[in-house]
C-alpha positions as CSV (number, residue, x, y, z in Angstrom):
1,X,-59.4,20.8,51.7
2,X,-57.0,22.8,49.2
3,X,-54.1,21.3,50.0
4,X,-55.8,17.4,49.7
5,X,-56.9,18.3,46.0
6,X,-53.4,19.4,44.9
7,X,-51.5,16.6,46.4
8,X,-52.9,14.1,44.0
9,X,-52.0,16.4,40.9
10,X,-48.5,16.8,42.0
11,X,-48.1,12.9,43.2
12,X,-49.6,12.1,39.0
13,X,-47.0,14.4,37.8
14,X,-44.4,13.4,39.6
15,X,-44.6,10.0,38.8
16,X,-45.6,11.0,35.0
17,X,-42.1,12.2,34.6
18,X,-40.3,9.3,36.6
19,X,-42.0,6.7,33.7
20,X,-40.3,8.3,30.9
21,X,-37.9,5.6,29.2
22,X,-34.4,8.0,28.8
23,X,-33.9,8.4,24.6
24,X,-30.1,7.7,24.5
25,X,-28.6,6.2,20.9
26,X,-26.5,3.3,20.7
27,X,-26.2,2.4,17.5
28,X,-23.3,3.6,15.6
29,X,-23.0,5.5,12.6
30,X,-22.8,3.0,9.3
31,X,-21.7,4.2,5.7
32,X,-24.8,3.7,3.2
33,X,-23.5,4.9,0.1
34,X,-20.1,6.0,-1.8
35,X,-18.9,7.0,-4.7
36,X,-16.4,4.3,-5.0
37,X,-19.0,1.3,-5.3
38,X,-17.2,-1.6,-5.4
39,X,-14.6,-2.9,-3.4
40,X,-11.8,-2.2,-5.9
41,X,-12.8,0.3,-8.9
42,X,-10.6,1.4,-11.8
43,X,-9.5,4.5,-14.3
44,X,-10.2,6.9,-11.7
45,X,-9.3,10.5,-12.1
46,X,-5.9,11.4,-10.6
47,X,-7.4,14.2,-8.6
48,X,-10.7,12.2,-7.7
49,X,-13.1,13.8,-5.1
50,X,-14.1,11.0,-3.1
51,X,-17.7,11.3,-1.2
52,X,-18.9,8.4,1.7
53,X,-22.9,9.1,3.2
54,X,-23.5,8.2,6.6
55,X,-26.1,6.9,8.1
56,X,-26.5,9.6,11.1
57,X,-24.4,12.6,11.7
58,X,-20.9,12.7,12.4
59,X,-19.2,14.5,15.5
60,X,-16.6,16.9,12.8
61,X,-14.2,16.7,15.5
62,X,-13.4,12.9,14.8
63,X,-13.4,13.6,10.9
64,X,-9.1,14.4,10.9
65,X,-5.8,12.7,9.1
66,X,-5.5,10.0,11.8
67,X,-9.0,8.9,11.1
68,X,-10.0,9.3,7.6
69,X,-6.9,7.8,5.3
70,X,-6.0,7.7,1.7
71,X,-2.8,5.3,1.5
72,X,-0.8,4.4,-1.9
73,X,0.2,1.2,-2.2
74,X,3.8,0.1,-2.9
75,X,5.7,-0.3,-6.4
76,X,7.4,-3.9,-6.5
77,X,10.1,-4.3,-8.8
78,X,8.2,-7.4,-10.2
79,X,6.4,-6.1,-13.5
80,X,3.1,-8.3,-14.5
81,X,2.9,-6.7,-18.0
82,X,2.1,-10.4,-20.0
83,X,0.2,-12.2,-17.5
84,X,-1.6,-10.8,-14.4
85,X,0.1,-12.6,-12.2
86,X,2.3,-11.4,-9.3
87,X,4.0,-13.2,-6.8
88,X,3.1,-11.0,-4.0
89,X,0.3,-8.2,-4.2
90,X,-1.8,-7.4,-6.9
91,X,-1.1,-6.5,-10.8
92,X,-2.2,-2.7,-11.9
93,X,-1.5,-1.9,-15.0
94,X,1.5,-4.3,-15.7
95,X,3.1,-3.5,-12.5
96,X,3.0,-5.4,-9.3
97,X,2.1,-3.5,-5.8
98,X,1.4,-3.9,-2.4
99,X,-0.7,-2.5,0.2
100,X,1.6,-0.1,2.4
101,X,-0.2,0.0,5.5
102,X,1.3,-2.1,8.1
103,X,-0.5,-4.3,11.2
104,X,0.9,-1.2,13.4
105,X,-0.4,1.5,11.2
106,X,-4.1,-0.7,10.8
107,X,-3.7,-0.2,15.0
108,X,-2.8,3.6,15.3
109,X,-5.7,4.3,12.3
110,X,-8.2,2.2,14.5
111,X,-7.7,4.6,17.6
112,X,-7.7,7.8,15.0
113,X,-4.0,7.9,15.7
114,X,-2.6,7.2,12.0
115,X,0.9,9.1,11.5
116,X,-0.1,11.2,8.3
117,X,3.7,12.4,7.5
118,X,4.9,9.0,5.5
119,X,4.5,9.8,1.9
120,X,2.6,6.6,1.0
121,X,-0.2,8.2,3.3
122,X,-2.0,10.8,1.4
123,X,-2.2,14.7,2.3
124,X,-6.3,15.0,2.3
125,X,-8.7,18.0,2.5
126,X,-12.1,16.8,4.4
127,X,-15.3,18.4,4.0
128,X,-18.4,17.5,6.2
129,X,-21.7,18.6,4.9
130,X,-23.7,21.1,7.4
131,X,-26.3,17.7,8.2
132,X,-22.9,15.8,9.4
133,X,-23.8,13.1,6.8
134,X,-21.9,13.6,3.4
135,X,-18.2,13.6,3.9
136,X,-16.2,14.4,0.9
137,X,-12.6,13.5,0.2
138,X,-9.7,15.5,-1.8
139,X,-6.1,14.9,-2.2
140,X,-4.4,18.3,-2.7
141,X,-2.2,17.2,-5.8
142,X,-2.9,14.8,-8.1
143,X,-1.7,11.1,-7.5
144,X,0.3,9.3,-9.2
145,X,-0.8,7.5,-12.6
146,X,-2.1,4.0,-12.8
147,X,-1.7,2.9,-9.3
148,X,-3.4,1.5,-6.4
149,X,-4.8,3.4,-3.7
150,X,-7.1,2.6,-0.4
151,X,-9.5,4.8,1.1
152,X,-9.9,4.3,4.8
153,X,-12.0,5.4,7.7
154,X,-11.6,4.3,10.9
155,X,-14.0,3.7,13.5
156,X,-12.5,6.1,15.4
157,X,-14.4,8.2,13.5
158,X,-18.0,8.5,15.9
159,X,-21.3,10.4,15.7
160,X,-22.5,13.2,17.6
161,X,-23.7,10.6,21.0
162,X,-20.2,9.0,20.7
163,X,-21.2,5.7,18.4
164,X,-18.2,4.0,16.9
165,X,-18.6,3.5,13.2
166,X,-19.8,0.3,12.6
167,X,-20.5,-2.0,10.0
168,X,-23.6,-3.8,8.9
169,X,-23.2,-6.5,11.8
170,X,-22.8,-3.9,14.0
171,X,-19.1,-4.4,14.9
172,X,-16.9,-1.4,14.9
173,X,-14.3,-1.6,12.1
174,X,-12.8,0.0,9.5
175,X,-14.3,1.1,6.5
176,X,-12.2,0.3,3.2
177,X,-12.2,0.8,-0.7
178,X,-10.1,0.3,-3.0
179,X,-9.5,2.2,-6.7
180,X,-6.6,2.4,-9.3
181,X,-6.1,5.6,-10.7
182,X,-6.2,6.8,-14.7
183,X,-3.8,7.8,-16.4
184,X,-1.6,11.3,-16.3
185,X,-3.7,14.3,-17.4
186,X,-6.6,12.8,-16.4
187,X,-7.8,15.7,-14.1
188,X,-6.0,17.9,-16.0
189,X,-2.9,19.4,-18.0
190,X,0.0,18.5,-15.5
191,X,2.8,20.5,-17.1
192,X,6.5,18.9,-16.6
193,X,9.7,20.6,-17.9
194,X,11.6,20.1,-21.1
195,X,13.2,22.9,-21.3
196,X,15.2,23.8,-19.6
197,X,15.6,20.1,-18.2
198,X,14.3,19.0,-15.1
199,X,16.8,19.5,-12.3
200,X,18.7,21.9,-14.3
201,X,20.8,24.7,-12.8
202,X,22.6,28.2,-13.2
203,X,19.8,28.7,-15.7
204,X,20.1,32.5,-16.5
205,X,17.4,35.1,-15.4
206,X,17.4,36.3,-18.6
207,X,15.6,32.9,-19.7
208,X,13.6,33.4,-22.7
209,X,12.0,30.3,-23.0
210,X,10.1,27.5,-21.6
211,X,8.8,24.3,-22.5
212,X,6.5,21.5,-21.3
213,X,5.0,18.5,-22.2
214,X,1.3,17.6,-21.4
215,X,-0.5,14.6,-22.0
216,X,-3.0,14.0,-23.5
217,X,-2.3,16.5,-25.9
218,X,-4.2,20.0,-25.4
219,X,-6.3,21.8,-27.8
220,X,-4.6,24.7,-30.0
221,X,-4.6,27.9,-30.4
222,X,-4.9,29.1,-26.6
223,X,-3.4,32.2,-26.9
224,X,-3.8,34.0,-23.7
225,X,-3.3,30.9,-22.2
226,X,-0.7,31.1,-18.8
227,X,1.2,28.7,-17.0
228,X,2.4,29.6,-13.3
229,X,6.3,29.5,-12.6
230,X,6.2,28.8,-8.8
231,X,9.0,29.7,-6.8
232,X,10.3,27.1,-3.9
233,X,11.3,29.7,-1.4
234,X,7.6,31.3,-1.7
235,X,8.7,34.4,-3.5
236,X,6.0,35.6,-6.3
237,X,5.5,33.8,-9.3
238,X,5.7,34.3,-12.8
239,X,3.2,34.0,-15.8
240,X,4.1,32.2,-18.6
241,X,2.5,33.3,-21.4
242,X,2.3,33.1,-25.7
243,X,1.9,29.9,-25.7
244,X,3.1,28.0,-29.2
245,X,4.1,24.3,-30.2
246,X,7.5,23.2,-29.3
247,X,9.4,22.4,-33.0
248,X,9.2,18.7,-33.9
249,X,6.7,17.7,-31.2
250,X,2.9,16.3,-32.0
251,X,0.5,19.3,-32.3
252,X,-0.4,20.1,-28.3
253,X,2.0,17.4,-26.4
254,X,4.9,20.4,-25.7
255,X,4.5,24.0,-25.4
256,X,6.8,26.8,-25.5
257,X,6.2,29.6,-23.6
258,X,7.8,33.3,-22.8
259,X,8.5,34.1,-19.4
260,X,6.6,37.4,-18.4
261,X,9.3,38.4,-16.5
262,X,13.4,37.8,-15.3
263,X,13.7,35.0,-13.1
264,X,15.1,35.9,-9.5
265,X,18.3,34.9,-9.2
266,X,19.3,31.7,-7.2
267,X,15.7,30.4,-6.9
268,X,14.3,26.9,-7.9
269,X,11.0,27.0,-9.8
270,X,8.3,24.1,-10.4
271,X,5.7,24.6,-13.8
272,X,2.2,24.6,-11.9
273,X,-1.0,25.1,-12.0
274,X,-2.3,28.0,-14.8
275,X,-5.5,28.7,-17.2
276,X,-4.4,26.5,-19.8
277,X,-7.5,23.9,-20.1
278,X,-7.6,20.6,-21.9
279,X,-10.2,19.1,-24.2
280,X,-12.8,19.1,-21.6
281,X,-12.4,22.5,-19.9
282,X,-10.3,21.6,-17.0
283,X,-7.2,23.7,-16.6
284,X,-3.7,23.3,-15.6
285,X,-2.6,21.2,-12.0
286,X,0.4,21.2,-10.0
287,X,1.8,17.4,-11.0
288,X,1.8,15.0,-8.4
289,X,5.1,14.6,-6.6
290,X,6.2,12.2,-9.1
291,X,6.2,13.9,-12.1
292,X,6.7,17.4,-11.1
293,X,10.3,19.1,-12.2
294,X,12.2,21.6,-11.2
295,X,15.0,24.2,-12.5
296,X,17.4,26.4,-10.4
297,X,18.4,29.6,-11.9
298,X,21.8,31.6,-12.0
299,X,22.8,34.6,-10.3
300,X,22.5,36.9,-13.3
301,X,21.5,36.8,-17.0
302,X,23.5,35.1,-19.8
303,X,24.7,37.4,-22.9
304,X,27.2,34.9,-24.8
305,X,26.4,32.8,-27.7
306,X,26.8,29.0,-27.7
307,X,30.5,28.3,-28.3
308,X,30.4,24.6,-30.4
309,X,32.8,23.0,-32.8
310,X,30.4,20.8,-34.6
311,X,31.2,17.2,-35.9
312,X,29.4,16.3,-38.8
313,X,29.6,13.1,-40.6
314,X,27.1,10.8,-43.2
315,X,25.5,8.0,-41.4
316,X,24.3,6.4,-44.3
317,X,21.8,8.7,-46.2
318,X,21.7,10.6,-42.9
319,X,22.8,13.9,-42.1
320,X,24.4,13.2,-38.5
321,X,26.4,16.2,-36.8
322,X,27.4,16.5,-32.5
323,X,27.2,18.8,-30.5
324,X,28.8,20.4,-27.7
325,X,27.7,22.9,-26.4
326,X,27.9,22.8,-22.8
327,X,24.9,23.9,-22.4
328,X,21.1,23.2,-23.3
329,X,20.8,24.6,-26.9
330,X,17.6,24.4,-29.6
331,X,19.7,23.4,-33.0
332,X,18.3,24.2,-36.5
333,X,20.1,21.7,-39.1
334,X,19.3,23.3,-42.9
335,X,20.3,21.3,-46.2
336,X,19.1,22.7,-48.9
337,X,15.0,23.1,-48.2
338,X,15.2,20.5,-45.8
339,X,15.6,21.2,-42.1
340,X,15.5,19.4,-38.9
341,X,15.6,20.8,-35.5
342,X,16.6,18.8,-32.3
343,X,16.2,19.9,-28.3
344,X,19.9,19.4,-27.2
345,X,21.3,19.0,-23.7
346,X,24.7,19.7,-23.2
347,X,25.7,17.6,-26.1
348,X,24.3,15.3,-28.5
349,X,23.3,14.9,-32.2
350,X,21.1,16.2,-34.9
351,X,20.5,14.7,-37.5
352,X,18.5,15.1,-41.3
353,X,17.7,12.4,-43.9
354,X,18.6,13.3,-47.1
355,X,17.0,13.8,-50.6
356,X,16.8,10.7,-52.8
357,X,18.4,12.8,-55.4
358,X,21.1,13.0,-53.7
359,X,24.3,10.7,-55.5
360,X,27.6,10.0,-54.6
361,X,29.9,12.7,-55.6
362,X,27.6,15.7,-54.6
363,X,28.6,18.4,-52.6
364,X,26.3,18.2,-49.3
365,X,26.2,21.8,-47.6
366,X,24.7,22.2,-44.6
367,X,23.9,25.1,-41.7
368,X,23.6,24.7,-38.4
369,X,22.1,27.6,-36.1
370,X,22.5,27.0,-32.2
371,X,20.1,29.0,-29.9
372,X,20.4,28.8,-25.5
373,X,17.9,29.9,-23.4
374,X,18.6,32.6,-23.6
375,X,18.1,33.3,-27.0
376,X,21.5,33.8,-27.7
377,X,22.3,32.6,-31.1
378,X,26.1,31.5,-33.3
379,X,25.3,29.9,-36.7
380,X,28.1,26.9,-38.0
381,X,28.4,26.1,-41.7
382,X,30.2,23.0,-43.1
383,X,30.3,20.3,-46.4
384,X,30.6,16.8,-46.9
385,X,30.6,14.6,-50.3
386,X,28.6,12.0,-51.0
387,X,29.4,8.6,-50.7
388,X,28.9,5.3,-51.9
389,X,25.5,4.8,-49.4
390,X,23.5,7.1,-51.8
391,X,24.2,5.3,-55.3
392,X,20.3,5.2,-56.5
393,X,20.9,1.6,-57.3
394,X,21.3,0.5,-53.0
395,X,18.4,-0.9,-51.9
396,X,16.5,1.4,-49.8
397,X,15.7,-0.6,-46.2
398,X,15.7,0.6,-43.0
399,X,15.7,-1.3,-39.6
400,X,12.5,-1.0,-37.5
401,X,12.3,-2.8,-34.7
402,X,14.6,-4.8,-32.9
403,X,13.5,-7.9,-29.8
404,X,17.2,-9.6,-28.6
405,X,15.3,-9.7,-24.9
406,X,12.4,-12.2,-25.8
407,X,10.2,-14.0,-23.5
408,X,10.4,-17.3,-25.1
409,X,13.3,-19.4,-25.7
410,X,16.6,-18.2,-27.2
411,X,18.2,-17.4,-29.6
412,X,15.0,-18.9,-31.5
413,X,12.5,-16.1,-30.6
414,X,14.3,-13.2,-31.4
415,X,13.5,-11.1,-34.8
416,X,15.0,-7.8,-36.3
417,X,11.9,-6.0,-38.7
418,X,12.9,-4.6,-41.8
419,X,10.9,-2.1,-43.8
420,X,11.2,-1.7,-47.5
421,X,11.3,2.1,-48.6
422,X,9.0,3.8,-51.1
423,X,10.1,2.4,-53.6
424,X,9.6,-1.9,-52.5
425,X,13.4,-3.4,-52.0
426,X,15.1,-6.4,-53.6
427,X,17.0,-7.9,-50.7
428,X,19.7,-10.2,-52.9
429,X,22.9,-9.7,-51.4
430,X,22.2,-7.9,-48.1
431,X,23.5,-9.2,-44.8
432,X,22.9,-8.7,-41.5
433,X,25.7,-8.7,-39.2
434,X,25.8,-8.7,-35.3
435,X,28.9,-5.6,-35.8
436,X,29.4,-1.6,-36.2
437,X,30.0,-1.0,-39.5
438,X,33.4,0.7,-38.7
439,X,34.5,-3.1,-38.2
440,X,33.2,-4.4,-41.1
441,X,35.1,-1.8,-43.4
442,X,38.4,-2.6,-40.9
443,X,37.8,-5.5,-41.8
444,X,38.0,-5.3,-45.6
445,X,40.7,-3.2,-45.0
446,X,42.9,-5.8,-43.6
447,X,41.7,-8.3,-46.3
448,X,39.7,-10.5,-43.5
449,X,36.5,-11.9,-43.6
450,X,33.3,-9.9,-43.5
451,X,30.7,-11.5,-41.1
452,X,26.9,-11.8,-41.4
453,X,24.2,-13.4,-42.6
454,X,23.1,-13.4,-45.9
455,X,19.7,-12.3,-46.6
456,X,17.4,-14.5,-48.8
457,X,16.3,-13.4,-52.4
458,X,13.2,-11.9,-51.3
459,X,11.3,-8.6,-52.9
460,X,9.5,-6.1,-50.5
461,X,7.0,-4.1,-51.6
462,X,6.8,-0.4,-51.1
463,X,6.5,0.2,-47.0
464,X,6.6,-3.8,-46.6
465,X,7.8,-5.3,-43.5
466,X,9.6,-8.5,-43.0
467,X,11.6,-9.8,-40.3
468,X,14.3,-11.9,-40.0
469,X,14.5,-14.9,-37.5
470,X,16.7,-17.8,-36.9
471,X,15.7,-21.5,-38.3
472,X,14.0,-22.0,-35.1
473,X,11.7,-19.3,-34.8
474,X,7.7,-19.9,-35.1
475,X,5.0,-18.1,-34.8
476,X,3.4,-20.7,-32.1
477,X,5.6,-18.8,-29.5
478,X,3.3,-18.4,-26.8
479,X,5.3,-15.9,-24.9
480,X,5.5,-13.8,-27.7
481,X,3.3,-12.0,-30.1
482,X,3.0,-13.6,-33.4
483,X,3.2,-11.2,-36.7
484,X,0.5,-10.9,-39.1
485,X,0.0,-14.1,-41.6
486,X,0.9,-12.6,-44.5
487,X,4.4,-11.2,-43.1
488,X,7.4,-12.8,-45.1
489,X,10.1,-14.6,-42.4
490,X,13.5,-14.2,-43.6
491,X,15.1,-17.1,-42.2
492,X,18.7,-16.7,-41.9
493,X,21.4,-19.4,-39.8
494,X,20.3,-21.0,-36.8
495,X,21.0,-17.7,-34.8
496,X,20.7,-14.2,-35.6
497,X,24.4,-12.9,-35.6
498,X,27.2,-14.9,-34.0
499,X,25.2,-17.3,-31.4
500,X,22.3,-14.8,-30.9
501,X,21.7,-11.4,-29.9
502,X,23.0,-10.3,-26.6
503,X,19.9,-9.7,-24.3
504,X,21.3,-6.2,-23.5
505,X,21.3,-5.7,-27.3
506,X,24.0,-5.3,-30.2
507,X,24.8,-3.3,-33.0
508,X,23.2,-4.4,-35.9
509,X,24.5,-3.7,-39.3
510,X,22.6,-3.7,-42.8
511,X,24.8,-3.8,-45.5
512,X,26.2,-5.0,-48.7
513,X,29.3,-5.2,-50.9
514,X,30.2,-2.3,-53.3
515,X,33.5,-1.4,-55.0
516,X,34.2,0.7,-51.8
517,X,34.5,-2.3,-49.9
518,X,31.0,-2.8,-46.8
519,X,28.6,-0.2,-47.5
520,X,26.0,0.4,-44.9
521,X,22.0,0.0,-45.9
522,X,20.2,0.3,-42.4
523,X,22.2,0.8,-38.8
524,X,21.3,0.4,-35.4
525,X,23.9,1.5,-32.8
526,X,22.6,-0.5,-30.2
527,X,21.2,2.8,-27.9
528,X,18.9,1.3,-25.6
529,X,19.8,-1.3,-23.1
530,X,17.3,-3.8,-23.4
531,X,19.3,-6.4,-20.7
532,X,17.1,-5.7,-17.5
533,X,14.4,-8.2,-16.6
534,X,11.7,-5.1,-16.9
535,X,12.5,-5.3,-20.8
536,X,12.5,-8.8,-20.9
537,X,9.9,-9.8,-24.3
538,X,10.2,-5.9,-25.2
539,X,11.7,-4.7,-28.4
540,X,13.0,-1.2,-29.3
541,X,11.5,0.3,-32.4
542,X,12.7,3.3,-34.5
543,X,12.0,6.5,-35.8
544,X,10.1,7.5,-39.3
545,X,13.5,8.5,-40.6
546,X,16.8,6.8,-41.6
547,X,19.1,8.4,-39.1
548,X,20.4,5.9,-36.6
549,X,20.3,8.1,-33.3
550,X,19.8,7.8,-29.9
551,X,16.4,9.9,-30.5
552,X,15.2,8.3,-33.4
553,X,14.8,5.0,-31.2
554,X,13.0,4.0,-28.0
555,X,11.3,1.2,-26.2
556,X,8.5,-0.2,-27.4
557,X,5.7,1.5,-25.9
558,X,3.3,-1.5,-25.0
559,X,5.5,-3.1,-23.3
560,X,6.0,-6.0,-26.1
561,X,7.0,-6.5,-29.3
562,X,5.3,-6.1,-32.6
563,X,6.6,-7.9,-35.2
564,X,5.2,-7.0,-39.1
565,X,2.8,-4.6,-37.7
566,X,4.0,-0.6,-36.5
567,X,3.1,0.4,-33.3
């Protein structure tokens, strides 16, 4: 009678357990939220941390660089910087690129396989939340400025039961947004050498000095601020530290700093990462590969001064002297109480504009003090006389911007901007030639000729700017910018110069007639090749001063031209 009672329990309980449905998920693991929204978002930080939510947990073991991919896209050659428009890819920032990833790459990242050694494929750190469902994403150097990247993960990427990644259909694919990154800086300083200049070497140990330039600029006084001098070969670093401005740089764009120790001799360093902070608290970064530069140094220190026979010559009311140092000297040019100072690489010019009171005849004296790196110093003395270019009676003009590469038709669409001086300018009896000046006084010389093309009888007020076109020009260009209304046209021939300006540029030569034959008003020595289709509808503009040097000028930094209007 026992045993009949307990077979009907043990027959219920039996078949209880037999009835219960097996709990096994299917269903694969779907994104739900990011921090990149949209399929393509913009002005993201260089050194963005990048967050994806899951729906479900993740297995960590599939979260790896074959699965989860941050790819740069390619740089064409094709630049989109007037219209959006590229002929392959997309435009970003006036540039045209290209996603990198190829149909064999899309396959390997599918399986989790993705080779992560190319350098358009992004070195990542991965970080899963202890629930399996927040994955973040970090790139461990910054990425490059204004360009396109694509954040990846592949379905290869499962949750803890095995589940592909799936989408909202349920089909297992790959996950994908797109972002274009911010400018440089925008995570943070990222330091890049000036001096001494990037991919120097046989820089002494002994070095006394170094600069970099950050953008945007940092605040100042950080006085304890350091810098980190990272050696290649994984030695120890060194501090850089006293931070001050670098001469004749805007107010936190360069800083000089003093090594806190001797360099180690035949060793290449990189400016890195340090305490220095920006305007909103972030400190120093490594630079992305890009934009970071390196120096090598000597095998022992460096106890001679800079041996130079300088050249010094008047450029018009400038000051211009060379240098030759043969190696990368800070120069301090001194007239009188004004002083100029110049970064100088080898060999190249300095130069000062000179006093308005300054009048032909006077004696021009002038010092010249040369410091290396390290901190060696020689000191050069020298005097010129005045010439004819300073007579107070010259109209006082200077060339400011030049466009012989314009977008629109030629020679009609081409201008050179003139800017009166302090004082407004009568232009009567200026011309403009397509020449060096040297030929136009040859030229006198020999009794030929003088070319170029008279200016009309026009009166600038102080600062003014005009520009002077061809007959043809108009400001219904559409390919490129008109100047303001008000802006006087100073129509010369049918062609600026003989036939137009050269699209790789020409010297242009400001002058007038004196009784010392051409004497120069405003120069530009052509300095800047302006021929390449990337500079096509872009002009060069010059410095504040009235030296004609290959510092004082550079390409216009929009990427157009600007007539009537500075930059």
């Amino acid at each position: 009678m026992h045993r009949l009672r307990l077979l009907p329990s043990l027959t219920l309980t039996t078949l209880s357990c037999l009835a219960a449905p097996p709990q096994v998920d299917l269903d694969g693991p779907r994104v739900v939220a990011s921090s990149l929204p949209g399929p393509r978002s913009v002005e993201i930080s260089v050194l963005p941390e990048l967050s994806v939510e899951f729906s479900e947990p993740i297995d960590p073991a599939t979260v790896h660089a074959g699965s989860v991919v941050l790819a740069a896209w390619d740089i064409l050659d094709e630049r989109c910087t007037l219209t959006p428009i590229c002929d392959e890819g997309s435009c970003e920032r006036g540039r045209c690129q290209t996603q990198s990833l190829s149909s064999g790459d899309r396959s390997a990242l599918d399986r989790g396989e993705l080779d992560p050694s190319p350098d358009h494929v992004i070195q990542l750190d991965h970080e899963l939340d202890d629930d399996g469902t927040h994955l973040r994403v970090r790139p461990r150097r910054p990425l490059d400025a204004h360009r396109r990247y694509t954040l990846l993960i592949s379905p290869a990427l499962r949750d803890r039961g095995g589940a592909p990644l799936v989408d909202d259909h349920g089909r297992a694919v790959t996950w994908q947004r797109d972002f274009v990154t911010a400018d440089r800086g925008s995570a943070g300083p990222e330091p890049q050498l000036v001096a001494p200049t990037p991919a120097s070497v046989d820089v002494a140990t002994n070095l006394a000095h170094v600069q970099t330039q950050l953008w945007p600029p940092v605040p100042l006084p950080q006085p304890d601020a350091t810098l980190e001098l990272e050696a290649e070969d994984g030695n120890a670093s060194i501090a850089l530290v006293d931070p001050v401005d670098c001469p004749g740089w805007v107010p936190g764009t360069c800083l000089r700093w003093r090594p806190a120790q001797p360099l180690a001799p035949h060793t290449r360093y990189r400016p890195a990462g340090g305490t220095l902070i920006d305007r909103l608290g972030r400190p120093a970064l490594l630079p992305a590969p890009a934009r970071e530069t390196w120096f090598g140094s000597a095998a022992g220190p460096d106890d001679a001064a800079p041996e130079a026979a300088p050249i010094a010559q008047l450029r018009g009311r400038c000051l211009a002297i060379w240098v030759d140092a043969g190696e990368l000297v800070e120069a301090t040019l001194s007239v009188d109480e004004l002083q100029g100072r110049a970064t100088i690489s080898q060999a190249g010019w300095i130069g000062l504009e000179l006093d308005a009171g300054v009048v032909p005849g006077d004696q021009i004296g002038w010092s010249l003090e040369l410091r290396d790196l390290a901190d060696n110093g020689s000191q050069h003395h020298g005097q010129l006389v005045a010439d004819a270019s300073f007579d107070p009676e010259l109209a006082r003009v200077q060339i400011t911007e030049v466009l012989a590469n314009p977008s629109g038709a030629e020679p009609h669409a081409e201008f050179v901007e003139l800017r009166a001086g302090p004082q407004g300018a009568d232009l009567d009896g200026l011309y403009l030639a397509d020449v060096p000046l040297a030929e136009l006084q040859q030229a006198w010389l020999d009794g030929d000729d003088l070319v170029g093309d008279p200016l009309p009888s026009v009166s600038l007020v102080a600062s003014e700017l005009a520009i002077v076109v061809a007959s043809g020009w108009t400001a219904d260009e559409a390919n490129d910018p008109a100047p303001p209304p008000a802006t006087k046209q100073l129509v010369v021939d049918a062609s600026i110069g003989a036939g137009g300006l050269k699209n790789a540029g020409e010297h242009l030569t400001l002058w007038t007639i004196t009784a010392h034959g051409p004497t120069p008003i405003s120069t530009y020595a052509n300095w800047i090749d302006t021929g390449a289709s990337a500079h096509n509808g872009r002009s060069v503009i010059a410095g504040t001063d009235a030296c004609d040097l290959p510092d004082r000028w550079r390409s216009h930094p929009q990427g157009r031209s600007t007539p009537g209007q500075l930059p």
